[in-house]
C-alpha positions in Angstrom: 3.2 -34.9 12.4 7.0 -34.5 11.3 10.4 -33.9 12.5 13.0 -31.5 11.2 16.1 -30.3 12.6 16.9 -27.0 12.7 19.7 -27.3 9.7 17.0 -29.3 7.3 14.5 -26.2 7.9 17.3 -23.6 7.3 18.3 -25.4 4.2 15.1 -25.9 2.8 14.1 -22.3 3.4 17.2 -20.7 2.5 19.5 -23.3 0.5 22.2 -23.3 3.4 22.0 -25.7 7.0 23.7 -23.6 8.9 22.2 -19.7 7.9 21.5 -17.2 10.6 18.3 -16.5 12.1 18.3 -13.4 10.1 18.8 -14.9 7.0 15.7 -17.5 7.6 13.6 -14.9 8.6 14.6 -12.7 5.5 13.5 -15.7 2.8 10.3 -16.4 4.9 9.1 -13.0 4.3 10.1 -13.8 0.6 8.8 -16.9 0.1 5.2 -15.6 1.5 5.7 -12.7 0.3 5.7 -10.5 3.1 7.2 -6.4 2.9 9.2 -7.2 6.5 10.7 -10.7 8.1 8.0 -12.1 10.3 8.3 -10.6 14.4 9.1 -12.0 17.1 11.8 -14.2 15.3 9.4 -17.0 17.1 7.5 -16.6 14.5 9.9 -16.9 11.9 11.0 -20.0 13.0 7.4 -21.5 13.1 7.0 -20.1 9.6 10.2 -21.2 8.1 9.1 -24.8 10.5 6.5 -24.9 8.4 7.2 -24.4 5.0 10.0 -27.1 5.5 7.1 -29.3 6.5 4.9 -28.4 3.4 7.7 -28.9 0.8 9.0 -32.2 2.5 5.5 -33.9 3.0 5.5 -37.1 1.0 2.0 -36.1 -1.0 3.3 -33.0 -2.3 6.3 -35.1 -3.8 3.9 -38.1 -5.1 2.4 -35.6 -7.2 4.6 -33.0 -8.6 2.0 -32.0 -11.3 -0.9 -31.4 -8.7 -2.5 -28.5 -8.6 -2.3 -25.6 -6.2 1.7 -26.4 -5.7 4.3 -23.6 -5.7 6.8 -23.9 -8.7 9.5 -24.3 -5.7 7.5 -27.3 -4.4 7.4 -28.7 -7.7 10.9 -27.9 -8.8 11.8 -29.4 -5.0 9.6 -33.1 -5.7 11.6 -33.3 -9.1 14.9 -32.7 -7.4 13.9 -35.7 -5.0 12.4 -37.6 -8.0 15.1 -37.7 -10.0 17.7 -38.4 -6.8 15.8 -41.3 -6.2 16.9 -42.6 -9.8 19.3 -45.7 -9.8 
């Protein structure tokens, strides 16, 4: 189980905290890969709810190298690799 606020799922889907619905709905259907934004915009927001999830769950970023990651997982886990750096 995890916790996100609405601005941490925003930014991780679309690089901004404080985008509009449409605009997280728009990089959902782009990350997936969809031709249309995701309906009802429910459904966006449990999509975009849990690609945040995905990309922030501590396994993921234990093993940037593992297999089956996205290269925006693994460019995300280096990001929070190298922040954790003294």
């Amino acid at each position: 189980m995890g916790l996100h606020t609405p601005s941490e799922v925003k930014a991780a889907v679309t690089g901004y905290g404080s985008a509009e619905k449409k605009q997280v709905a728009t990089m959902v259907a782009k990350i997936l890969g969809l031709d249309a934004p995701p309906t009802p915009a429910d459904a966006s927001d449990a999509l975009a709810l849990a690609i945040c999830h995905a990309w922030r769950t501590p396994a993921a970023a234990a093993t940037p190298g593992a297999a089956g990651l996205t290269p925006a997982q693994r460019a995300w886990a280096e990001a929070e690799k190298s922040s954790r750096r003294p």
